[in-house]
Backbone as CSV, one residue per row, in Angstrom:
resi,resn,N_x,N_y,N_z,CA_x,CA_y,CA_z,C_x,C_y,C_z
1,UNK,20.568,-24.973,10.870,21.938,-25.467,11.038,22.804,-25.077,9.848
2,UNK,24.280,-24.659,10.206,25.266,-24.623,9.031,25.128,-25.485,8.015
3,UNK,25.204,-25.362,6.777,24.997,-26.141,5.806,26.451,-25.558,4.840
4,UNK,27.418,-25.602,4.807,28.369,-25.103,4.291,28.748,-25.463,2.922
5,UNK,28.442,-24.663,2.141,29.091,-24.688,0.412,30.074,-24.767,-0.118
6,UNK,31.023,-24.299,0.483,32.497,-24.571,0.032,33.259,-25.152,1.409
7,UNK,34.560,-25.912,0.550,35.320,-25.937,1.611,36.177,-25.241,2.652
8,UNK,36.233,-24.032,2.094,36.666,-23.488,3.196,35.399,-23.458,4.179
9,UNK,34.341,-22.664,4.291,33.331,-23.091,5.207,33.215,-24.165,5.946
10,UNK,33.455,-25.295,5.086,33.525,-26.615,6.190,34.595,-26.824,6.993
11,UNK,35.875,-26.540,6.350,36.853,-26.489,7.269,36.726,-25.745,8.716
12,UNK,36.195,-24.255,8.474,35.947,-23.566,9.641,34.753,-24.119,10.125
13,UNK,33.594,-25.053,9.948,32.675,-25.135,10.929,33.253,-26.510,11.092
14,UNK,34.150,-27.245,10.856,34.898,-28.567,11.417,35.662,-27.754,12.713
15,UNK,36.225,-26.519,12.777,37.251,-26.156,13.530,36.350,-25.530,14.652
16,UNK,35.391,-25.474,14.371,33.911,-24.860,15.649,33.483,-26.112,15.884
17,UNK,33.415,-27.111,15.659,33.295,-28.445,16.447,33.790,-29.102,17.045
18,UNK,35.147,-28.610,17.008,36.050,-29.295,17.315,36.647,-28.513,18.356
19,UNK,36.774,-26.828,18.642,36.790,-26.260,19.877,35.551,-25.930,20.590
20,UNK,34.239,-26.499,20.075,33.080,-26.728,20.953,33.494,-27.669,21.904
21,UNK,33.791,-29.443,21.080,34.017,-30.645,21.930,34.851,-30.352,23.188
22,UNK,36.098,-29.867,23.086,37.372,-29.188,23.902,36.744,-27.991,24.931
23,UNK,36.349,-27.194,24.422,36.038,-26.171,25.708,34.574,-25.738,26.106
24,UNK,33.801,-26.351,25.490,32.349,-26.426,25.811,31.557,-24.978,26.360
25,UNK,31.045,-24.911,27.525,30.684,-23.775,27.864,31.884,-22.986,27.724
26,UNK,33.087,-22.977,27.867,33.829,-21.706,27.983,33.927,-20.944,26.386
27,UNK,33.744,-21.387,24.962,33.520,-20.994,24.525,32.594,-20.546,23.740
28,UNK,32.870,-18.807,23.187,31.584,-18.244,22.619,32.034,-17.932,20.879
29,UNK,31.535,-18.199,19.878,31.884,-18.706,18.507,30.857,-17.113,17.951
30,UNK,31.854,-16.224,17.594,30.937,-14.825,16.436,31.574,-15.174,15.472
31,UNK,30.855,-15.355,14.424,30.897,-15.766,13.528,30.581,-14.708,12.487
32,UNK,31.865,-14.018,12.071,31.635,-12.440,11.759,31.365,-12.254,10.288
33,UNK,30.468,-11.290,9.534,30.191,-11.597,7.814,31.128,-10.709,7.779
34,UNK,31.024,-10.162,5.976,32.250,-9.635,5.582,32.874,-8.263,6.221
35,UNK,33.894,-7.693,6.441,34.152,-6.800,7.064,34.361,-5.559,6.508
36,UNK,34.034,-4.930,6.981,33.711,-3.231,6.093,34.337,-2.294,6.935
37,UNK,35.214,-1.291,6.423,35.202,0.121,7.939,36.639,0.263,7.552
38,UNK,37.432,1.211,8.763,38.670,2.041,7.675,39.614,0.809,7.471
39,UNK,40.365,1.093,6.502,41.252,0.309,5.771,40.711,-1.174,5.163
40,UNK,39.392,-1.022,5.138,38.270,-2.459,4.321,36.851,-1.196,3.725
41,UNK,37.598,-0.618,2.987,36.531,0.206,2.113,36.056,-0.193,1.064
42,UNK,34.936,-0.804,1.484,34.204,-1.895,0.462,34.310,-1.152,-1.217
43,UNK,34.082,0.142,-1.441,34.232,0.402,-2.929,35.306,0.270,-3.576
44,UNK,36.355,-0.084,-3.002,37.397,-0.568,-3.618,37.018,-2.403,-3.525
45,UNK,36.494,-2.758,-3.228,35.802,-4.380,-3.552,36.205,-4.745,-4.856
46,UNK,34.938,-4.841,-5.611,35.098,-4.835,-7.005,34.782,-3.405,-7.811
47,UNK,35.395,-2.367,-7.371,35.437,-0.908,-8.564,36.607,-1.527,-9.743
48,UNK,35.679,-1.059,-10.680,36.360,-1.294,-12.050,36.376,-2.987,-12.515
49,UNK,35.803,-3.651,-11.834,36.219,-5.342,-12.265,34.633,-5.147,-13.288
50,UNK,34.745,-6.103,-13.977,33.994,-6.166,-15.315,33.535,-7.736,-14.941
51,UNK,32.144,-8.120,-15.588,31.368,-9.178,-16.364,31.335,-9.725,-14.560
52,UNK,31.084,-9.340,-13.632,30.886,-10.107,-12.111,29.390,-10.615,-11.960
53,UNK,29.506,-11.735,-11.644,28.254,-12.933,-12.143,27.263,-12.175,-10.718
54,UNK,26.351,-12.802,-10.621,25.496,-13.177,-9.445,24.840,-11.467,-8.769
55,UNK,24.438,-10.481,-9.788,24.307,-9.471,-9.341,23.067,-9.240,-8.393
56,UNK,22.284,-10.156,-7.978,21.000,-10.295,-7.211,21.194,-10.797,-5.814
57,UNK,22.487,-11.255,-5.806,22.619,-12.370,-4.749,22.780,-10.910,-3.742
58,UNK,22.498,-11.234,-2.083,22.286,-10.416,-1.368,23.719,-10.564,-0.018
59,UNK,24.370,-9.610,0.360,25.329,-9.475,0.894,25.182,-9.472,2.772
60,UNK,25.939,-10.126,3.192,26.390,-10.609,4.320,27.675,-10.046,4.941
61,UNK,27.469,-8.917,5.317,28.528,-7.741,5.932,28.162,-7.164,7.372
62,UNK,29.252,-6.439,7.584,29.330,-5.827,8.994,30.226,-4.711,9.357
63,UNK,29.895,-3.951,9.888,30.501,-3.379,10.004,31.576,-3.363,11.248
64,UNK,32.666,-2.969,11.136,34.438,-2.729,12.351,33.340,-2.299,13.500
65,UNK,32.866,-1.020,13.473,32.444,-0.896,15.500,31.126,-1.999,15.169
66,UNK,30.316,-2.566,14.760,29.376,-3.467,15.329,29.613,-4.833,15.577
67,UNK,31.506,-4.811,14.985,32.187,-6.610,15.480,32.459,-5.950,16.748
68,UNK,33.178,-4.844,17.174,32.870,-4.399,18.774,32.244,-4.274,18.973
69,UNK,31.090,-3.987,18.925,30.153,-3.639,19.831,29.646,-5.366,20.098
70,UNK,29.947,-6.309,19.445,29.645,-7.881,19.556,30.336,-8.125,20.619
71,UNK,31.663,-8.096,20.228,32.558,-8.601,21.298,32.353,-8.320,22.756
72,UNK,32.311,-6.923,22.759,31.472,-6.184,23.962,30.692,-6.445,24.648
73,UNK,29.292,-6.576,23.779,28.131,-6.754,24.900,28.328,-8.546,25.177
74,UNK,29.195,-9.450,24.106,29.489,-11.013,24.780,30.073,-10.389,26.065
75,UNK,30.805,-9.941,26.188,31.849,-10.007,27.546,31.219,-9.354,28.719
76,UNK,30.316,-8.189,28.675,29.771,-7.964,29.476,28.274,-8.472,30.020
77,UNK,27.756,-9.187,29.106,26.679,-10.218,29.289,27.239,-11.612,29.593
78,UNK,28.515,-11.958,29.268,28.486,-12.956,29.895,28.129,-13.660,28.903
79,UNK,27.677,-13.772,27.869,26.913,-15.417,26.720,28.008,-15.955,26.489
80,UNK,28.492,-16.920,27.151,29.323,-18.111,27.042,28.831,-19.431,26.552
81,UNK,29.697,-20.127,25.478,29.267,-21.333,25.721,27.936,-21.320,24.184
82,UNK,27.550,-20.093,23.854,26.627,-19.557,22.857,27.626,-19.153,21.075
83,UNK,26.731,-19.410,20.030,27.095,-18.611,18.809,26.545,-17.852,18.090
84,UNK,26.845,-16.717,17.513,26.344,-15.382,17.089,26.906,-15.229,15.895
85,UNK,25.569,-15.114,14.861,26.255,-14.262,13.792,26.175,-12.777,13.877
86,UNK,27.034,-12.464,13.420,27.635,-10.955,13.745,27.691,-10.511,11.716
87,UNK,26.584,-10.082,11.433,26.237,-9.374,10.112,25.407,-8.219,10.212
88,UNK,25.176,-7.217,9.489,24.168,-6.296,10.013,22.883,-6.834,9.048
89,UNK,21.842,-6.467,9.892,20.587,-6.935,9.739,20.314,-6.613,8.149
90,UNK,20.950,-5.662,7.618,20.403,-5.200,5.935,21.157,-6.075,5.045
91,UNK,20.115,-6.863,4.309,21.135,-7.400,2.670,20.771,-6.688,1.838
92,UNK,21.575,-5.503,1.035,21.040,-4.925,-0.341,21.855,-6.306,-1.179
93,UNK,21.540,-5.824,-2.598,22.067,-6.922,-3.105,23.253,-6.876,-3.615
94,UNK,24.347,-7.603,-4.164,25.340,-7.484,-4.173,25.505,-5.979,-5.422
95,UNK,24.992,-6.247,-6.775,25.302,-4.333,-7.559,25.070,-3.810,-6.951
96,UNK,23.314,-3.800,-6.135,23.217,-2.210,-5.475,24.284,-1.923,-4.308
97,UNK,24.553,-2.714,-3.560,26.227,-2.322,-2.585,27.476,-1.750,-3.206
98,UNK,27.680,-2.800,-4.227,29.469,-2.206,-4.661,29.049,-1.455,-5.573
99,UNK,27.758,-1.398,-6.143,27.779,-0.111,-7.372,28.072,1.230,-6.275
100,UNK,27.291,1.459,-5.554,26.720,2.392,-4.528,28.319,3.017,-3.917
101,UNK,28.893,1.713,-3.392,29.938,1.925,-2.938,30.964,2.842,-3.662
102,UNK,31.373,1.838,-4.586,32.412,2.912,-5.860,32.361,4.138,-6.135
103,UNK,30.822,4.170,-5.887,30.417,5.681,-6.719,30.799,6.574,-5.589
104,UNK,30.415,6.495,-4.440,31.008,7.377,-2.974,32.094,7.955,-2.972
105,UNK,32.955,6.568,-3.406,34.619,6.463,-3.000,35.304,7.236,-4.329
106,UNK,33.926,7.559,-5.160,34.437,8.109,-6.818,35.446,7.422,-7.614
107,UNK,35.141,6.087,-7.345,35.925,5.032,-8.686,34.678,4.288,-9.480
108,UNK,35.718,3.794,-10.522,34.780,3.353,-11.531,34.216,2.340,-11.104
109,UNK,32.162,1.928,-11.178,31.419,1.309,-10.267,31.473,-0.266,-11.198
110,UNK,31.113,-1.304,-10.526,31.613,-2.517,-11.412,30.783,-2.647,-12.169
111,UNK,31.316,-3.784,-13.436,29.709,-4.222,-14.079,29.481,-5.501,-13.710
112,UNK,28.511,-5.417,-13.507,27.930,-7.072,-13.412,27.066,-7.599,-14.688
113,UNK,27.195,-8.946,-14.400,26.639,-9.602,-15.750,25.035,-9.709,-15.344
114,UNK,23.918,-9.614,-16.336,22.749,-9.549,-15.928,22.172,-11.052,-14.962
115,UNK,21.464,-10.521,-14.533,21.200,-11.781,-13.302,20.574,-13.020,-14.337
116,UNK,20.694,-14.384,-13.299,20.357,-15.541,-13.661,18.933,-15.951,-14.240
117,UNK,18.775,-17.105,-14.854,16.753,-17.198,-14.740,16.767,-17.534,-13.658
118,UNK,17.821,-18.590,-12.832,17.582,-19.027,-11.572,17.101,-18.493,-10.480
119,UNK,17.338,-16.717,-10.649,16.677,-16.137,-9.505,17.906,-15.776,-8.320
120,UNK,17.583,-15.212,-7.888,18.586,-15.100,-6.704,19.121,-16.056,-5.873
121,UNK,20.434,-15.979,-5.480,21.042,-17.398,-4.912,21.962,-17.014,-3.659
122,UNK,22.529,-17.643,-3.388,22.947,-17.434,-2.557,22.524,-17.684,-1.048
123,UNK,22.877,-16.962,0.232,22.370,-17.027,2.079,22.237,-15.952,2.107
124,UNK,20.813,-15.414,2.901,21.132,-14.014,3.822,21.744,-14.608,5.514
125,UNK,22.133,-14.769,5.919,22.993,-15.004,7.326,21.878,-13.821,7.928
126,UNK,21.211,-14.343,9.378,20.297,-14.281,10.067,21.526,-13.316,11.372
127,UNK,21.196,-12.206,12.089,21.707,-11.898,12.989,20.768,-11.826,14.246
128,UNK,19.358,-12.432,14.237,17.986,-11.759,14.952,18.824,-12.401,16.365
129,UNK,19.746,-13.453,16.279,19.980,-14.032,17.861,20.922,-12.712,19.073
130,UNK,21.646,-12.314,18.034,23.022,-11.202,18.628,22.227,-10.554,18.356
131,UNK,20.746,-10.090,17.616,20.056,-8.519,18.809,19.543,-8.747,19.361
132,UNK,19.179,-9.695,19.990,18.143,-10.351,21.814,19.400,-10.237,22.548
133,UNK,20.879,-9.867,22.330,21.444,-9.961,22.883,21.814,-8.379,23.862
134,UNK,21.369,-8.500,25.567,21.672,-7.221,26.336,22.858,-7.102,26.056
135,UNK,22.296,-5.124,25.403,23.869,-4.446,25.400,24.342,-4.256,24.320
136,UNK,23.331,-5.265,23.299,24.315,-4.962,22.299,23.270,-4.281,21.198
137,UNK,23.133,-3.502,20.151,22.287,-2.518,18.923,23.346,-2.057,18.155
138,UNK,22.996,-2.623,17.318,23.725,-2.368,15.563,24.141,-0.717,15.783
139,UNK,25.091,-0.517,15.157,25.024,1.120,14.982,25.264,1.522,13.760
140,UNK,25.260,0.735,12.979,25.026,0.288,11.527,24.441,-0.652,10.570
141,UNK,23.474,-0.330,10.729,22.737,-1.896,10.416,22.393,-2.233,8.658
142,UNK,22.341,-0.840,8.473,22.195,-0.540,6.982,23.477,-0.477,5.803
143,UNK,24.030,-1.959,5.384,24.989,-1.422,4.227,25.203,-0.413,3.497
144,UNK,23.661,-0.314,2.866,23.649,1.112,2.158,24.046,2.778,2.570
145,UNK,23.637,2.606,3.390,24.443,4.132,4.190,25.802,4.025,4.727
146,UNK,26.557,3.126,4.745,27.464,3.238,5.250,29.120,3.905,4.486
């Protein structure tokens, strides 16, 4: 179950309870991770930002055609009434992404501050439900290549 960390999170899973109660089966809740693809070119994220905490923590993204290809196979399957996270199945961790990234896009790659004793923190957000879903296969599933 959602367990939400900040408030904005709670606000939005208050606002999915609250158009669950209201439209019940008729609605279907994708619940999309961060968005990547033209004009959201992740190496411009953090290129060039300095001392960025939490460099272990592991990323929760998606890519523009695999939020269509979500939307899609909902509408033509029919899963009403159901909720989907819509992330691609790969978490690299947050340096190896935006370092990786920057360097592509040929800007300066960020620094991050060395990781915690705590260990890695953070959610990986689970997508295994939206690929049992007919119709629908990542066509990007891998941050890193993208």
């Amino acid at each position: 179950p959602p367990a939400p960390a900040r408030p904005t999170a709670a606000a939005m899973l208050a606002a999915e309870e609250l158009l669950r109660e209201r439209l019940a089966e008729r609605l279907t809740i994708l619940r999309m991770g961060g968005l990547v693809g033209p004009g959201r070119e992740a190496g411009r994220f953090l290129a060039g930002k300095k001392a960025i905490p939490h460099p272990e923590r592991r990323v929760n993204l998606v890519h523009l055609d695999d939020c269509l290809g979500a939307v899609r196979a909902v509408l033509e399957s029919q899963a009403w009434g159901q909720t989907f996270n819509v992330v691609a199945p790969g978490h690299p961790t947050r340096k190896a992404f935006y370092t990786r990234q920057a360097l592509q896009a040929g800007l300066e790659p960020p620094e991050f501050l060395p990781p915690t004793s705590e260990g890695p923190a953070g959610k990986v957000v689970s997508s295994e439900k939206l690929q049992q879903l007919p119709g629908f296969a990542f066509q990007k599933p891998d941050p890193m290549n993208w």
